[in-house]
C-alpha positions as CSV (number, residue, x, y, z in Angstrom):
1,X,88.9,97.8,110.9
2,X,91.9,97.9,109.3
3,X,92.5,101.4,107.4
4,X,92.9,101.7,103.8
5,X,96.8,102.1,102.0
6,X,95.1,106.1,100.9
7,X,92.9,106.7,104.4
8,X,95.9,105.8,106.2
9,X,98.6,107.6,104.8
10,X,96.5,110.8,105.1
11,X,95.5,110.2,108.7
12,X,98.5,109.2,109.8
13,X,100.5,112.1,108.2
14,X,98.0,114.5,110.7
15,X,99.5,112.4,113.8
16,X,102.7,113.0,112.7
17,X,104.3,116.5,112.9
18,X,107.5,116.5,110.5
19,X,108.4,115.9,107.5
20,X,108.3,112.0,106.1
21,X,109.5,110.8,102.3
22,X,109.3,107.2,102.3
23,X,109.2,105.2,98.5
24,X,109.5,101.9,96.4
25,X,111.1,102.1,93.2
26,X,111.7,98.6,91.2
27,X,114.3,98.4,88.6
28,X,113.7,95.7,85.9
29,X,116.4,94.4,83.8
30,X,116.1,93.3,80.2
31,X,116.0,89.7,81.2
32,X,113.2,90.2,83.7
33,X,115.9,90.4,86.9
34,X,116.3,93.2,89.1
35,X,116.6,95.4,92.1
36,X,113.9,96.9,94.9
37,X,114.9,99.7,96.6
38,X,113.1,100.9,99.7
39,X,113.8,104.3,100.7
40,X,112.9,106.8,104.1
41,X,114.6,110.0,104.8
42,X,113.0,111.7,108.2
43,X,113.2,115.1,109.3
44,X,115.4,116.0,112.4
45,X,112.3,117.2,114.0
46,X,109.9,114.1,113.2
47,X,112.8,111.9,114.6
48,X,113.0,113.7,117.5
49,X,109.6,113.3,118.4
50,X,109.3,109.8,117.5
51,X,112.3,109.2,119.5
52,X,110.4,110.9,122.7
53,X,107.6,109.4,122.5
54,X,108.0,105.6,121.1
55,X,108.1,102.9,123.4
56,X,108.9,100.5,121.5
57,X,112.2,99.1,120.0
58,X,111.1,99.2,116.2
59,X,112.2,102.7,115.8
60,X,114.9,102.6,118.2
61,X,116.4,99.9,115.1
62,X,115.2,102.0,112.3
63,X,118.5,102.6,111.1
64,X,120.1,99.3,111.3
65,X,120.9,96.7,108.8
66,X,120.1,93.7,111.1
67,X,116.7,95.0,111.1
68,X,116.5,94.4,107.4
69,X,118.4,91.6,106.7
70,X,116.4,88.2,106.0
71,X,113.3,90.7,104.9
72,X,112.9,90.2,101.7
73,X,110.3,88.1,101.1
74,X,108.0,90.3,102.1
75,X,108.1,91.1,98.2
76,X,108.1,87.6,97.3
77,X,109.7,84.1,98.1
78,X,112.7,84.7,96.0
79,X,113.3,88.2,96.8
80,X,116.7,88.3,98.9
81,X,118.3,91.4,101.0
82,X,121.3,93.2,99.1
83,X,122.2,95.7,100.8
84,X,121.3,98.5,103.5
85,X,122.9,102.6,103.8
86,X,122.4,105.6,106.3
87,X,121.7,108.5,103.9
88,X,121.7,111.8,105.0
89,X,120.2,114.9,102.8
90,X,119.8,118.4,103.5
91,X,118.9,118.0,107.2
92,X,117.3,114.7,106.9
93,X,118.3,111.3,108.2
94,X,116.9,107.9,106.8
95,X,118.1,104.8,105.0
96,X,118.4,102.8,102.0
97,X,117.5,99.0,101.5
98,X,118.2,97.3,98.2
99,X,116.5,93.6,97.8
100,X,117.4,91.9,94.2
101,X,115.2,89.4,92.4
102,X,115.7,87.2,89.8
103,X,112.3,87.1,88.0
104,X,109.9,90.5,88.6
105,X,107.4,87.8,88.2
106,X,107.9,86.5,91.7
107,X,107.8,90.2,93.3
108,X,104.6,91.1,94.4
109,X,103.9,94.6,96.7
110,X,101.5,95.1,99.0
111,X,99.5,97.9,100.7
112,X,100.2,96.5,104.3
113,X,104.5,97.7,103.3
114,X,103.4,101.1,103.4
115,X,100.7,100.5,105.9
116,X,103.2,98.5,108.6
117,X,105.7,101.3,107.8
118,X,103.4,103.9,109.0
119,X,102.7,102.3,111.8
120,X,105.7,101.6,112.8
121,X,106.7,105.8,112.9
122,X,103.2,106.0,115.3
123,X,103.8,106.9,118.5
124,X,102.8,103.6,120.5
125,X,101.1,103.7,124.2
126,X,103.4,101.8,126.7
127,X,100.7,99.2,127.2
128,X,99.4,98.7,123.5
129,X,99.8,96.0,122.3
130,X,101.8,95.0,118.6
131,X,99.8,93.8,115.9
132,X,101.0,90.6,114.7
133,X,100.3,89.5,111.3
134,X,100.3,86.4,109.4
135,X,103.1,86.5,106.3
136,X,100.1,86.3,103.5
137,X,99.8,88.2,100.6
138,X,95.7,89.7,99.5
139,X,96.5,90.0,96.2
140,X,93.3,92.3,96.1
141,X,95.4,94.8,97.8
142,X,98.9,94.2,95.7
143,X,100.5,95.0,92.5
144,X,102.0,91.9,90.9
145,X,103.8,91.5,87.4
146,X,104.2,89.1,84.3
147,X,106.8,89.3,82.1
148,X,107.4,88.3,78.6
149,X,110.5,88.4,76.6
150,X,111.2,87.9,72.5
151,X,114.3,89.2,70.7
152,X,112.7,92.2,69.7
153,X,110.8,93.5,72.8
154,X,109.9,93.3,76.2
155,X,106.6,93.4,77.8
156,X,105.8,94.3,81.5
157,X,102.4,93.2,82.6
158,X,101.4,95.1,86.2
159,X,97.7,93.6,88.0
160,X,96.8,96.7,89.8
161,X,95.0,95.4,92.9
162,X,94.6,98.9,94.2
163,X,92.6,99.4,91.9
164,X,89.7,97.8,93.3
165,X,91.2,99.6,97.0
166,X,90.0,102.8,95.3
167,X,86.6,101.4,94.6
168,X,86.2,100.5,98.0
169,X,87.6,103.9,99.3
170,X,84.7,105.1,97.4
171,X,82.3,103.6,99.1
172,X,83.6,104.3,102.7
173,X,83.1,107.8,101.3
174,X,79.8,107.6,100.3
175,X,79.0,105.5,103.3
176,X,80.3,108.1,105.9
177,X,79.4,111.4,103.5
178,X,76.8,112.5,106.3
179,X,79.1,112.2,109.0
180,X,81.8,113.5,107.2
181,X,79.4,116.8,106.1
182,X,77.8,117.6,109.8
183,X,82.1,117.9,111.1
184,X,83.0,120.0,107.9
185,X,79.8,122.3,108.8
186,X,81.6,122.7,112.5
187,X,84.6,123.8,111.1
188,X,82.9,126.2,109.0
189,X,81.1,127.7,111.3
190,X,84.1,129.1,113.3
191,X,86.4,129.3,109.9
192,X,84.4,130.5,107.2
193,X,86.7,130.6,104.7
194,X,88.7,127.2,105.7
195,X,92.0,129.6,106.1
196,X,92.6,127.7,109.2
197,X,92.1,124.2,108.0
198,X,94.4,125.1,105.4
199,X,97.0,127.0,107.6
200,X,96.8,123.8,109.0
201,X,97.2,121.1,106.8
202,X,100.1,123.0,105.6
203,X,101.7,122.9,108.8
204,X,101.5,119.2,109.3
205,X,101.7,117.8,105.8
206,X,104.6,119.9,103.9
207,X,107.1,117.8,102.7
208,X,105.9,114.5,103.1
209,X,106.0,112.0,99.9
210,X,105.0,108.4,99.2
211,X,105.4,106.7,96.0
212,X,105.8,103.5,93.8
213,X,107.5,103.7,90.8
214,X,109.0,101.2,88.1
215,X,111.9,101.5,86.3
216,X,112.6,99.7,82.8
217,X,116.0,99.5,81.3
218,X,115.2,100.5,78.2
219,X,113.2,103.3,75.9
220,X,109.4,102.4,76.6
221,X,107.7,101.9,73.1
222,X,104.4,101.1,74.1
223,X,102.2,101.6,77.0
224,X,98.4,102.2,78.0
225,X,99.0,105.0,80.3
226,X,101.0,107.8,80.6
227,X,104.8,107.3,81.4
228,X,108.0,109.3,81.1
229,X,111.4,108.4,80.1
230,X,111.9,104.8,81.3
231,X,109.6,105.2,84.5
232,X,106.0,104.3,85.3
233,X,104.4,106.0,88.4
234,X,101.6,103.3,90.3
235,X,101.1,106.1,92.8
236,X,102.6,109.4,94.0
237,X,101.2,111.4,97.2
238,X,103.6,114.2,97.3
239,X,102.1,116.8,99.4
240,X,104.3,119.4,98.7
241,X,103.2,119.4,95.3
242,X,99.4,119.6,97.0
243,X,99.9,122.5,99.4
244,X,101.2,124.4,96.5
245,X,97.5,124.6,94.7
246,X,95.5,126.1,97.4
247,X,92.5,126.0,94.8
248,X,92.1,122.4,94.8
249,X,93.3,121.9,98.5
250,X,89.7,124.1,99.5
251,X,88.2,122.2,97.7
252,X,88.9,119.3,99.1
253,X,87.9,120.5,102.4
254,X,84.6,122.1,101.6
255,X,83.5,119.2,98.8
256,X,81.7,116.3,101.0
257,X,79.7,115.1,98.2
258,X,81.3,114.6,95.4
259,X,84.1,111.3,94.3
260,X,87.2,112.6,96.4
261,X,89.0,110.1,94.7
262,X,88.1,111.3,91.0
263,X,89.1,114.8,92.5
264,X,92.4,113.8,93.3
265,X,93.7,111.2,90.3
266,X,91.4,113.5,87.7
267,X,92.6,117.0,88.5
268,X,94.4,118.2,85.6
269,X,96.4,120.7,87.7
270,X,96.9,118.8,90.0
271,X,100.5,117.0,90.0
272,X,100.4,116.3,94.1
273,X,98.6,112.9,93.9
274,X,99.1,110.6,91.6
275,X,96.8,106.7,91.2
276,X,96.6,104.3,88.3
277,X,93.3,103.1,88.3
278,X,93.6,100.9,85.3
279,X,93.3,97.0,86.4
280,X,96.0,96.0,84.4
281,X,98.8,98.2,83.0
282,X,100.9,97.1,80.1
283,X,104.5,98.3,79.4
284,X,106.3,97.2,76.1
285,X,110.1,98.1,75.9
């Protein structure tokens, strides 16, 4: 079965040793226009390994514009390629792409962008085979946007399909709790005090980051969550952010029972992980 946008970003960042920052931002312009840009920066030791033990060509083109070019309608019919950059920063290699659209309304993103992208940075068996998907959007599983203009304000209307990916991320939980406790109790038996587990998640997660975030050209006046400046965050996983509360991060290991989800979006002190769970955010601006 197909993993989950939140199950897979976790599980996938234990696979893979070495630092990963990979985001979307969207810019909107006053009159509804505007630019996606898709961002990676790797670590030279993550691309090292990936480079030893892929087998297939996708990362080998990683880093070139011909791979992007004519990929923009993955966000949308009308969403074209602008441009593509190497960017390198403070030891880390990745890349750049900007796609432009005329109308946010005809953007839509989905989970499977951040999904594909993590499986493309797997390590692949020689002999497995590549999953080939049809080019159709589950709007169930996207964020897509309305926008209305007057001469006195904007408004930005974001559906929030993940929304209802949290709900069922829930239920997975729930559904697999028992399983889930028995392997915790393992662990616990031989680590008491889950110093290893978190020596360990340390280790493989410190400084990876995902995110989403919108950018408005213009003071936000109204909105029915929490923004800052001209920016809205849909989601943040920065797990820097997470290793640096060690209070939270045990108790994440050793809590089975309770809503992980509500543990990680409700924590007051916690700034690491970041979901709008809200159906249907507003923006005015």
């Amino acid at each position: 079965m197909k993993r989950l946008l939140f199950l897979a970003v976790i599980l996938a960042s234990l696979m893979l040793s070495g630092c990963i920052q990979y985001g979307i931002t969207v810019d909107v312009n006053k009159d509804g226009s505007g630019e996606i840009k898709e961002k990676m920066e790797l670590s030279a030791q993550l691309i090292n390994i990936l480079a030893a033990t892929s087998s297939s060509d996708e990362f080998e083109t990683l880093f070139e514009e011909e791979k992007y070019e004519g990929t923009g309608s993955k966000y949308g019919e009308d969403v074209t390629f602008k441009s593509f950059k190497k960017v390198e920063n403070e030891g880390k290699t990745g890349f750049e792409v900007v796609y432009s659209f005329k109308s946010i309304d005809e953007v839509v993103i989905s989970e499977d962008i951040f999904e594909d992208t993590i499986e493309t940075l797997s390590p692949k068996d020689s002999e497995e085979e590549v999953d080939t998907k049809e080019n159709k959007i589950d709007f169930d599983k996207s964020y897509s946007f309305k926008f209305d203009k007057s001469l006195l304000k904007r408004k930005l209307t974001i559906n929030n399909g993940f929304s209802k990916t949290l709900k069922k991320i829930k239920k997975e939980i729930e559904s697999e709790k028992d399983d889930i406790g028995k392997a915790i109790e393992q662990v616990e038996a031989i680590d008491k005090d889950n110093s290893q587990q978190i020596a360990m998640a340390k280790m493989f997660l410190q400084g990876m980051k995902f995110y989403l975030h919108i950018n408005v050209d213009g003071e936000i006046k109204k909105s029915n969550i929490d923004t800052k400046d001209n920016k809205i965050v849909l989601f943040e996983i920065d797990m820097s952010k997470l290793l640096e509360e060690e209070g939270l991060l045990k108790k994440l290991i050793q809590d089975d029972s309770k809503d992980i989800i509500d543990i990680l979006s409700n924590d007051k002190s916690n700034s690491g992980i970041k979901f709008q769970r809200l159906e249907q955010i507003e923006i005015t601006f």
